[in-house]
Structure formats: C-alpha cells, structure tokens
ROBA-544184 format. One line per 2 residues: their letters; for each residue x, y, z of N, C-alpha, C, O. Coordinates in steps of 0.05 Angstrom, whole numbers, plus 5000, padded with zeros to 4 digits. Example, Ala and Ser with C-alpha at 12.3 -4.5 7.8 and 13.67 -1.06 7.14 Angstrom:
<sites>
AS> 5264 4886 5156 5246 4910 5156 5264 4934 5156 5285 4934 5169 ~ 5257 4955 5142 5273 4979 5143 5258 5001 5157 5268 5023 5161
</sites>
This chain:
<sites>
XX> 4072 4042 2058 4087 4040 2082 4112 4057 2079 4118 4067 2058 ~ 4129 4061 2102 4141 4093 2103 4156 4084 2135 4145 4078 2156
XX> 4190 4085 2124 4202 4080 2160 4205 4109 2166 4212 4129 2153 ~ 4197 4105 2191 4197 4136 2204 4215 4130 2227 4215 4107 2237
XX> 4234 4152 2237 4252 4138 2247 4244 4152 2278 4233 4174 2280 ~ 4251 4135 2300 4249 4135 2332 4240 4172 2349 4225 4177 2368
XX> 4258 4190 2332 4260 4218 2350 4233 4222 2335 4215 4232 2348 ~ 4227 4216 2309 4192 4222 2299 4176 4213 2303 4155 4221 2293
XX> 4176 4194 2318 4152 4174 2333 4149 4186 2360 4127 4189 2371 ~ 4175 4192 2372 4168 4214 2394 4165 4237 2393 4158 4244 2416
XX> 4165 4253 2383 4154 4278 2374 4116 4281 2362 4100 4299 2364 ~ 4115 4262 2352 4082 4256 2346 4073 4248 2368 4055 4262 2376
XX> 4079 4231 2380 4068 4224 2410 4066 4248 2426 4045 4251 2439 ~ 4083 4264 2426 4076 4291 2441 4060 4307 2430 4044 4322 2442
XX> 4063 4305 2407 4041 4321 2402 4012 4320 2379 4002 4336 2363 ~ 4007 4292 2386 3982 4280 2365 3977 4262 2387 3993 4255 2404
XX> 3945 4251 2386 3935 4233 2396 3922 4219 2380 3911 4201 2392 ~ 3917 4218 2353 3906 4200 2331 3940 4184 2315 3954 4186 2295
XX> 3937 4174 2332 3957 4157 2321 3966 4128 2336 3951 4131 2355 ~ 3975 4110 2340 3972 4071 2348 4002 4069 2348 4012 4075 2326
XX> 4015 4065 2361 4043 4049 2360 4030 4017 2369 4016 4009 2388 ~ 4041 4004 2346 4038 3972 2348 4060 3956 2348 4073 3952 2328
XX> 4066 3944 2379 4088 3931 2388 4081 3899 2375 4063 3887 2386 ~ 4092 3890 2357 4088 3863 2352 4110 3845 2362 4111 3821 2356
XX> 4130 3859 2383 4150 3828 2389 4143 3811 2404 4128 3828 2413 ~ 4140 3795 2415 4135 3774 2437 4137 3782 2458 4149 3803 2463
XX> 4123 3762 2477 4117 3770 2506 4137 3778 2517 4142 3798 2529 ~ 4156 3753 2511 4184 3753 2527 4196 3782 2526 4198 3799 2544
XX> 4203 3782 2497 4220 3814 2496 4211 3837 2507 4224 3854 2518 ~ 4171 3836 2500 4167 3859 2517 4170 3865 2550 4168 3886 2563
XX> 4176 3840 2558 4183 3840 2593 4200 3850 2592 4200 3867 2610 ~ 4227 3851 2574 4263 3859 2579 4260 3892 2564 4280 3905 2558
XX> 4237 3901 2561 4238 3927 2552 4220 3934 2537 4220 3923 2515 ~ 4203 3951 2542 4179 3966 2522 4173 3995 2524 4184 4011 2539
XX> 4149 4001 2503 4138 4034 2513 4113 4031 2511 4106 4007 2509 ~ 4102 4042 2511 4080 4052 2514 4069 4037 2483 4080 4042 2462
XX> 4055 4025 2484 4043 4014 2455 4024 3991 2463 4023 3975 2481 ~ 4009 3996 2439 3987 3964 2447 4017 3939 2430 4037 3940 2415
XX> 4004 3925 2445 4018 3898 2444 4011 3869 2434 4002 3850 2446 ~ 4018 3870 2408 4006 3843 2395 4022 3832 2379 4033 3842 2360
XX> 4024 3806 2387 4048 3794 2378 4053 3782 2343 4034 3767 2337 ~ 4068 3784 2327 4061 3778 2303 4039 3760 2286 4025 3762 2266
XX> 4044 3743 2308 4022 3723 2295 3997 3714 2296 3982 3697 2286 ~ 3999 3735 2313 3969 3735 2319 3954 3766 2311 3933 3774 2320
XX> 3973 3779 2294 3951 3802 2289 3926 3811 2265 3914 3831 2259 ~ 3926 3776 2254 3909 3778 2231 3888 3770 2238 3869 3774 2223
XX> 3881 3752 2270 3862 3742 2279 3855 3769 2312 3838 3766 2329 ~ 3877 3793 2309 3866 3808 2324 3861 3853 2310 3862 3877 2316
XX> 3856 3836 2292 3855 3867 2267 3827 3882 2285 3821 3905 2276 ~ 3813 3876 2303 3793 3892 2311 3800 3908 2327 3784 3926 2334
XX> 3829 3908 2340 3846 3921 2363 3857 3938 2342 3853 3961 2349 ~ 3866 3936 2325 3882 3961 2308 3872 3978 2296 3877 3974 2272
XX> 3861 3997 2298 3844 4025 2285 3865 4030 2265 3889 4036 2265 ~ 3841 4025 2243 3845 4032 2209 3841 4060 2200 3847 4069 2177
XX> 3830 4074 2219 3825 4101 2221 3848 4126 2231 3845 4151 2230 ~ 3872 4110 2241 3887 4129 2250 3920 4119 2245 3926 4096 2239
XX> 3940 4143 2248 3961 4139 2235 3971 4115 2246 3968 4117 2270 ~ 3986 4081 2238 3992 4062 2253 4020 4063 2241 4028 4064 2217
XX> 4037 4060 2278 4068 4059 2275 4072 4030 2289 4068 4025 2312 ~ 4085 4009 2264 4093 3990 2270 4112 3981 2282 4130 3989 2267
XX> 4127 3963 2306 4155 3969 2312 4159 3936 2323 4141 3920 2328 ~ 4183 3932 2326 4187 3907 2338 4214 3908 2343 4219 3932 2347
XX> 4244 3888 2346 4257 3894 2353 4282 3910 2338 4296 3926 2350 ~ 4286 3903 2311 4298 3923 2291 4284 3929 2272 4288 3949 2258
XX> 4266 3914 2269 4248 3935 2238 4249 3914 2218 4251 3923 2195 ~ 4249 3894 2219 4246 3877 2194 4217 3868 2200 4199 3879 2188
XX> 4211 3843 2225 4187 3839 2229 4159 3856 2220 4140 3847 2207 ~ 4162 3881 2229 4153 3898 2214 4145 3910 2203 4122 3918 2203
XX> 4172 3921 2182 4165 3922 2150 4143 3889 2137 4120 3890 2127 ~ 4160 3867 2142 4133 3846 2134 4102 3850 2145 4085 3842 2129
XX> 4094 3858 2164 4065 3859 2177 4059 3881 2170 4036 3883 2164 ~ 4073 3903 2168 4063 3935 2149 4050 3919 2119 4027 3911 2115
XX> 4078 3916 2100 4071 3900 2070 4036 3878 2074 4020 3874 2056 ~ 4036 3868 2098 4005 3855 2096 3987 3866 2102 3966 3861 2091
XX> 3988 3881 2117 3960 3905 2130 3957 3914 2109 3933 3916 2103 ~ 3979 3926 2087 3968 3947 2071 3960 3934 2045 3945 3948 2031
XX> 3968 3907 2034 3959 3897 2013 3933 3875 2018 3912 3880 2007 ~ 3935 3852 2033 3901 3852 2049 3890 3856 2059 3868 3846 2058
XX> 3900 3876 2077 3870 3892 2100 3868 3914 2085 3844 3912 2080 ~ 3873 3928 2077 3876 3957 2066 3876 3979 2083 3863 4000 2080
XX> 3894 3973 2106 3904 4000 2118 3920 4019 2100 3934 4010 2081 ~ 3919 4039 2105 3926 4050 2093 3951 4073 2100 3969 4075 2084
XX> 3951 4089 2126 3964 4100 2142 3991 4083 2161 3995 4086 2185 ~ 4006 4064 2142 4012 4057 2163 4053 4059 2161 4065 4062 2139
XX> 4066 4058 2187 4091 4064 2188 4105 4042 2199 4095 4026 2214 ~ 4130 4041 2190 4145 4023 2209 4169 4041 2225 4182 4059 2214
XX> 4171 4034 2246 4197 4048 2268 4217 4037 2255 4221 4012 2252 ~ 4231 4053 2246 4268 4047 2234 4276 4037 2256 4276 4049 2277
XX> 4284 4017 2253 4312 4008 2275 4297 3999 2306 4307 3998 2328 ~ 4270 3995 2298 4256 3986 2321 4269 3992 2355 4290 4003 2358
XX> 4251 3982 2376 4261 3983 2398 4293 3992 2409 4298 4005 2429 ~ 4314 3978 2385 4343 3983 2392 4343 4008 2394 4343 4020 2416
XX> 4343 4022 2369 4337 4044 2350 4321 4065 2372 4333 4084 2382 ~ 4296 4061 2379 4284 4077 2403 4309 4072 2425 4317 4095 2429
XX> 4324 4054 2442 4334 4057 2463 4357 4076 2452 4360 4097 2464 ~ 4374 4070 2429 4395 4090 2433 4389 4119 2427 4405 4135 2436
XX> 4365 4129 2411 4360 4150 2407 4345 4167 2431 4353 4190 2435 ~ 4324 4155 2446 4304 4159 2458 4310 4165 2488 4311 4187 2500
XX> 4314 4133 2499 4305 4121 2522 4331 4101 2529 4330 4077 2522 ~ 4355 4111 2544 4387 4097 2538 4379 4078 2561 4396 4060 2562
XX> 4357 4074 2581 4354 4072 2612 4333 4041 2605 4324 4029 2624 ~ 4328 4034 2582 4318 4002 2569 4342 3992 2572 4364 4003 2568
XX> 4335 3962 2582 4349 3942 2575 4348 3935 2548 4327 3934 2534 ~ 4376 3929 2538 4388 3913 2504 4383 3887 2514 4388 3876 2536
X> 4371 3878 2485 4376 3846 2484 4378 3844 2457 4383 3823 2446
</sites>
C-alpha cells in the first residue's frame, strides 16, 4: 500500500481507465459530498470483494485517510490485492486541492 496524494488521483483519472477509486465512507457523508467512485461502505467490503477488481490499480479514499489506510492493510494481507493505494488526506484533501465547490464536513 502507497498514499498517493489527490492532484495524482486526478491526473490518472484523466488519463488511465484501468484503475477503481473506492469510496468507503458512509451513506450519509457521501450525500454532503462525493466523486466519481464506486461506493462501499467500510463494513461491508469484505462481504462485497466481488465489486472490487483485483485486476486493476485500486485507490482507496474516505474522509481523511485513516479508514483507509486500515481497509488497504486488509485487502492486501487477506485478499491479496495487490495494486492497491490510499488517497492522502481523503475527500478533505481532494476538496482543497481538486474540487473547492464540495461541501466540508
């Protein structure tokens, strides 16, 4: 696992399509602000690993990057993903760098 920070997550998005941004915060937060990402909420992503392609680069994110880093550390030591990233500074981190026009919470 590897934090990659917000302006490199958008720059691969422009220009790669083998690659997964995986939003794991909760419903709630993703109503007050999201992007473009599949959407699965922490605790349920060990009973939904058939939605997450093991085959391509996976960028983890939630709302600062801790949640995260923990669900990266399990994908990659019991599932055996292998490709996978966490967004530095999650969602916040994307709004101040990215996208200033998200609601903060």
């Amino acid at each position: 696992m590897e934090l990659i920070c917000p302006k490199e997550v958008h720059e691969r998005l422009i220009s790669k399509n083998d690659l997964v941004i995986l939003d794991i915060r909760e419903g709630y937060e993703l109503e007050i602000c999201g992007i473009d990402a599949v959407h699965i909420p922490m605790e349920e992503v060990q009973f939904r690993l058939d939605e997450i392609p093991s085959d391509k680069e996976l960028i983890i994110m939630c709302r600062s990057g801790k949640r995260a880093m923990a669900l990266a550390n399990l994908l990659e030591t019991d599932f055996e993903y292998t490709d996978v990233y966490v967004m530095d500074g999650g969602i916040l981190q994307w709004k101040e760098l990215i996208d200033s026009n998200l609601e903060a919470y």
